[in-house]
C-alpha positions as CSV (number, residue, x, y, z in Angstrom):
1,X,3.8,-0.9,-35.7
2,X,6.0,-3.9,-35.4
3,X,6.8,-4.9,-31.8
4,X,10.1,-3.3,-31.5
5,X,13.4,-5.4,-29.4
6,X,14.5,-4.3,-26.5
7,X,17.8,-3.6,-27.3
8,X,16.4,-0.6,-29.3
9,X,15.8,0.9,-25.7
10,X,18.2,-0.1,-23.6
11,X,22.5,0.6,-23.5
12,X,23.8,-2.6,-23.5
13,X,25.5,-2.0,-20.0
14,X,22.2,-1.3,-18.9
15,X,21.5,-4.6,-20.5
16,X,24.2,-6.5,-19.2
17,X,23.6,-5.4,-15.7
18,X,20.0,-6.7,-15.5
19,X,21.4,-9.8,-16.7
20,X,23.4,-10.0,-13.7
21,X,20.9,-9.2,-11.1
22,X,18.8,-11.9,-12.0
23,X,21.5,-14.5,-11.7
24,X,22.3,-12.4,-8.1
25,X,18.5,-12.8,-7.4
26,X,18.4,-16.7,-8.8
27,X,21.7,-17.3,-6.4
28,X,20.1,-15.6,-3.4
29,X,16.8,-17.5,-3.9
30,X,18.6,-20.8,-4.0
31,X,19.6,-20.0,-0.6
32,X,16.9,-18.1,0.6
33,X,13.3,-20.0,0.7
34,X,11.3,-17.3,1.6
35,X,13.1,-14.6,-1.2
36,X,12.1,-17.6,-3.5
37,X,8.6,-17.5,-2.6
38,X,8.5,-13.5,-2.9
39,X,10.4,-13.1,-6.5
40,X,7.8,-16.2,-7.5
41,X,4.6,-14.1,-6.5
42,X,6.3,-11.2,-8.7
43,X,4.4,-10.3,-12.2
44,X,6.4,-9.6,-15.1
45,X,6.1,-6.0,-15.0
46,X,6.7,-6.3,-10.6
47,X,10.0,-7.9,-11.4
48,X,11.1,-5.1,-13.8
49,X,10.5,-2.4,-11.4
50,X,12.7,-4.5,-8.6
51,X,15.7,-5.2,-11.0
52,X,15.2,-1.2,-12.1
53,X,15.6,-0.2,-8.6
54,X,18.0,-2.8,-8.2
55,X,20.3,-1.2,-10.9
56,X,19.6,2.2,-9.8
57,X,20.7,1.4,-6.2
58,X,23.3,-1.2,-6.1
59,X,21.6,-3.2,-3.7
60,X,20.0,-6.3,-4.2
61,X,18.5,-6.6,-0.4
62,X,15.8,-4.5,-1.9
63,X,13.9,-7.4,-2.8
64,X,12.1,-7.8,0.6
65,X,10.8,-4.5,1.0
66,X,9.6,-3.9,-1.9
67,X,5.3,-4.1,-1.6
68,X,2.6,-4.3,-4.7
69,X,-1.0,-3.8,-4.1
70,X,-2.4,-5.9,-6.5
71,X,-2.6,-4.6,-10.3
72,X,-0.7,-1.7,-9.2
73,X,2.2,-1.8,-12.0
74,X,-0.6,-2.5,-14.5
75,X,-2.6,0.4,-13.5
76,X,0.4,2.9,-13.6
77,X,1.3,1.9,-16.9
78,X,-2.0,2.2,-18.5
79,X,-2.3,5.5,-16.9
80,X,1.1,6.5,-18.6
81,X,-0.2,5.2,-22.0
82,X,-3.3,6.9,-21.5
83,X,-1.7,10.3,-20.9
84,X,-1.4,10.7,-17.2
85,X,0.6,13.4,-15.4
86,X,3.6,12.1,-13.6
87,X,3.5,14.3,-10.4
88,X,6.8,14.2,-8.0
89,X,7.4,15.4,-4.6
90,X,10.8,17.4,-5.0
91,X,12.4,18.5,-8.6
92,X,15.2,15.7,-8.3
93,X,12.7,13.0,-8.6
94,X,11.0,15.0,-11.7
95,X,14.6,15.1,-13.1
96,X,15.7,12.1,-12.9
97,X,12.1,10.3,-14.8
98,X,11.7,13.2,-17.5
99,X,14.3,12.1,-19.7
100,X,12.3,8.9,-19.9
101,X,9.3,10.4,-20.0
102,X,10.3,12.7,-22.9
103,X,11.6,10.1,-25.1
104,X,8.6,7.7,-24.5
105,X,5.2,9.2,-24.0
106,X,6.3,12.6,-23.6
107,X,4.4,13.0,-20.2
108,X,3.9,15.9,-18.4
109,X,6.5,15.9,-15.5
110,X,6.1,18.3,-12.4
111,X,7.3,18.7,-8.6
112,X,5.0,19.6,-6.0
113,X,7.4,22.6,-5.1
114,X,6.4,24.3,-8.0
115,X,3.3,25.0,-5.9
116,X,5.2,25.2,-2.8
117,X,6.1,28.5,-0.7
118,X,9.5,30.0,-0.7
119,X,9.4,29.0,3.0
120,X,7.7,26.2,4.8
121,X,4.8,26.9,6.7
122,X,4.9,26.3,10.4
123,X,4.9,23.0,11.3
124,X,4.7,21.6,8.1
125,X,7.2,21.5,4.8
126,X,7.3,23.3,1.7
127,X,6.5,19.6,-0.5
128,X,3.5,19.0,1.5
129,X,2.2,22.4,1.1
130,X,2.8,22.1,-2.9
131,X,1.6,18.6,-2.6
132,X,-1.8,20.3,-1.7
133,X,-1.9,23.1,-4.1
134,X,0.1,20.4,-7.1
135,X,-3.4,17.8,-6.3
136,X,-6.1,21.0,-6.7
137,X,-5.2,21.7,-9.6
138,X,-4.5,18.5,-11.6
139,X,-7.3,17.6,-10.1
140,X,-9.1,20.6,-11.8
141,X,-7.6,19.7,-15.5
142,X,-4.4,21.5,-15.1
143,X,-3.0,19.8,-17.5
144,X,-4.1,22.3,-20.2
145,X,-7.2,23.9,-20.8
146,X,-10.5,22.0,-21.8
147,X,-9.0,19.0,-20.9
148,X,-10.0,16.7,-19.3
149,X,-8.3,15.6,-15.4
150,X,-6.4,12.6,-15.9
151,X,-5.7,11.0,-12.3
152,X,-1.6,11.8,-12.1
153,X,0.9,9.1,-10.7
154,X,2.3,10.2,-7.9
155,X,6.1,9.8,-7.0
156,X,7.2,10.3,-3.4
157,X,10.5,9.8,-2.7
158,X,11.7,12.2,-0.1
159,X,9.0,14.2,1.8
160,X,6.7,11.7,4.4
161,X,5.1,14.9,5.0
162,X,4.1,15.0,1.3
163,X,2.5,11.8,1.3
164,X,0.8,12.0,4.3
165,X,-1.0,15.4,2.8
166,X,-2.0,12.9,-0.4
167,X,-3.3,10.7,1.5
168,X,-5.4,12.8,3.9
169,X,-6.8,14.6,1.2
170,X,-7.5,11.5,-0.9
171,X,-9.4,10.0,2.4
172,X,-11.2,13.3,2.7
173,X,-12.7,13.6,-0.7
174,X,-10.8,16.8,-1.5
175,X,-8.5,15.1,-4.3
176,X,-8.8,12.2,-6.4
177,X,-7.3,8.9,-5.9
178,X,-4.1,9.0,-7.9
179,X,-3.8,6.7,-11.0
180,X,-0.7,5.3,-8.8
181,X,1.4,6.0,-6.1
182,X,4.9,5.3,-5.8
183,X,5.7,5.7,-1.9
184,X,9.2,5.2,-1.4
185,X,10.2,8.5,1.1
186,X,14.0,7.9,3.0
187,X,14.6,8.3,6.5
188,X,13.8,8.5,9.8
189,X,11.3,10.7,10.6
190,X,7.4,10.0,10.1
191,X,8.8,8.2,7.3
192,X,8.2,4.9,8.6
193,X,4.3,5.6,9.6
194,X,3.4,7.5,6.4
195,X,4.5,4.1,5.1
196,X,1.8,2.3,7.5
197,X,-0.9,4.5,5.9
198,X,0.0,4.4,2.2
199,X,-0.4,0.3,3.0
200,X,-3.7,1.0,4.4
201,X,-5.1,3.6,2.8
202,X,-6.6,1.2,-0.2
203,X,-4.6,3.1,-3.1
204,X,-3.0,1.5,-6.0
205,X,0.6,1.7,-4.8
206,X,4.3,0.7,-5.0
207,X,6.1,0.9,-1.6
208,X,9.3,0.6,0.2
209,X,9.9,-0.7,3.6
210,X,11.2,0.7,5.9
211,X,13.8,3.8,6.2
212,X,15.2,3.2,2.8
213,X,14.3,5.1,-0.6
214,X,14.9,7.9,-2.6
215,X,14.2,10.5,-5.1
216,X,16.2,7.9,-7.4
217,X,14.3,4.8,-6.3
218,X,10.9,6.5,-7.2
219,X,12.2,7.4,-10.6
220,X,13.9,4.1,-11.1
221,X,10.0,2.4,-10.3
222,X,8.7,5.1,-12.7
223,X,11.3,4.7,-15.8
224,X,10.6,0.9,-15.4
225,X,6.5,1.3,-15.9
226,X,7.7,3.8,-18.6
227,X,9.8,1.7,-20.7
228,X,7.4,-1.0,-20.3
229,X,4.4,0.5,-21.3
230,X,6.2,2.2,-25.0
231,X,7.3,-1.3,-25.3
232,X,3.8,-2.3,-24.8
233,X,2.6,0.2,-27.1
234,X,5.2,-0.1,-29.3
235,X,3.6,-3.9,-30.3
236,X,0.1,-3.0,-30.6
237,X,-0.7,-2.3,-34.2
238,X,-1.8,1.5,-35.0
239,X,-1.1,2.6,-31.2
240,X,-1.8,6.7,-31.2
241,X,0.8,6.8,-28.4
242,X,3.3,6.1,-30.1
243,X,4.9,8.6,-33.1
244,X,8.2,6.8,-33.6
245,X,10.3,4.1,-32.2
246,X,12.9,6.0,-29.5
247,X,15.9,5.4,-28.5
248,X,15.5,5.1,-25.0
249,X,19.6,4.2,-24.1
250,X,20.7,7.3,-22.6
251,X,18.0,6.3,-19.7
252,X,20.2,2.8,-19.3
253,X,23.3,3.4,-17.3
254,X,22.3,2.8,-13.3
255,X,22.8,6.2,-11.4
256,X,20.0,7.2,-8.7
257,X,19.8,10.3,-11.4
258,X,19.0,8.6,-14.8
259,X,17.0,5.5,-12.7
């Protein structure tokens, strides 16, 4: 297939609005050595998740918090291409990344509550209890039967509790490492610390800093490795992954829903 343009994806506010955060980022970095020095380090596919969450969020600050182990975007889109669940820690984060997941790769999208309890357990949450049940069975080839288990990226964007039950269970043998994690949970409590230990827990991972993030940041990151990765495939002669080009502009317009 012909390497198809950009503009065959994206609404041309969506297109228009990038434009402008990079001339925000370019005026901030004039001003702002060390900004300068982080936006330099970015990769190409590092820079479109920021301006993604960027657009998604409406603020630009989010530049330095925003943390890349190294390879980490490249790894989630090559899992994506490959076929990898996307696996999400409430059903607002699954709905705001399947549209872009149905009209690019047509990944499987699923929230850990699916596999949650009506109820939380004591002393624990309903995502973190799904998150347990969600990783056993992907783990196991839920995707469909005779298939094969294709490590899932993992989106958490709301539940610390969640991540911290990946994490554990990751650094106890009992699940797989995920293809990657996107750890971006919001607010205050043990959100901060699950944080800590997604930095140090040697997964492939995009994280936020700090007490900000969202169910709308984690799709944003998502939809960005998405789009990327059907453009990617999009170029590379006789690519099974893709059927036909898509038009991906109903994704475009910045909401934290659509990412």
């Amino acid at each position: 297939m012909d390497p198809l343009p950009d503009h065959r994806f994206d609404h041309p506010i969506f297109s228009e609005s990038i434009a402008l955060i990079r001339q925000l980022l370019a005026d901030q970095a004039r001003r702002d050595a060390q900004l300068a020095g982080l936006l330099a380090g970015l990769d190409g596919l590092e820079r479109d998740v920021l301006e993604r969450c960027i657009h998604s969020s409406g603020d630009a600050q989010l530049a330095a918090g925003l943390r890349f182990t190294p390879g980490a975007c490249a790894a989630g889109v090559a899992a994506l291409r490959a076929g990898a669940p996307i696996l999400t820690d409430t059903a607002m984060a699954a709905a705001a990344v399947a549209p872009m997941a149905g009209r690019t790769f047509a990944s499987r999208v699923v929230s850990a509550l699916e596999w949650g309890p009506a109820q939380a357990p004591a002393g624990s949450t309903r995502a973190a209890a799904g998150m347990a049940a969600a990783l056993a069975e992907l783990g196991a080839g839920g995707s469909g039967a005779g298939t094969p288990a294709l490590a899932p990226v993992v989106l958490i964007g709301s539940a610390p509790t969640a991540l911290e039950v990946l994490l554990e269970r990751v650094a106890a043998g009992a699940a797989a490492a995920p293809a990657l994690v996107i750890g971006m949970p919001v607010g205050f409590v043990g959100v901060e610390q699950s944080k800590r230990h997604l930095a140090a827990s040697g997964l492939a991972h995009i994280r936020l800093e700090g007490s900000k993030g969202g169910a709308g940041l984690v799709a944003a990151a998502c939809n960005a490795l998405l789009r990327a990765g059907w453009l990617q495939a999009a170029s590379t002669p006789s690519d099974p992954s893709v059927a036909a080009p898509s038009d991906l502009s109903a994704a475009g317009p910045a909401s934290p829903v659509s990412g």
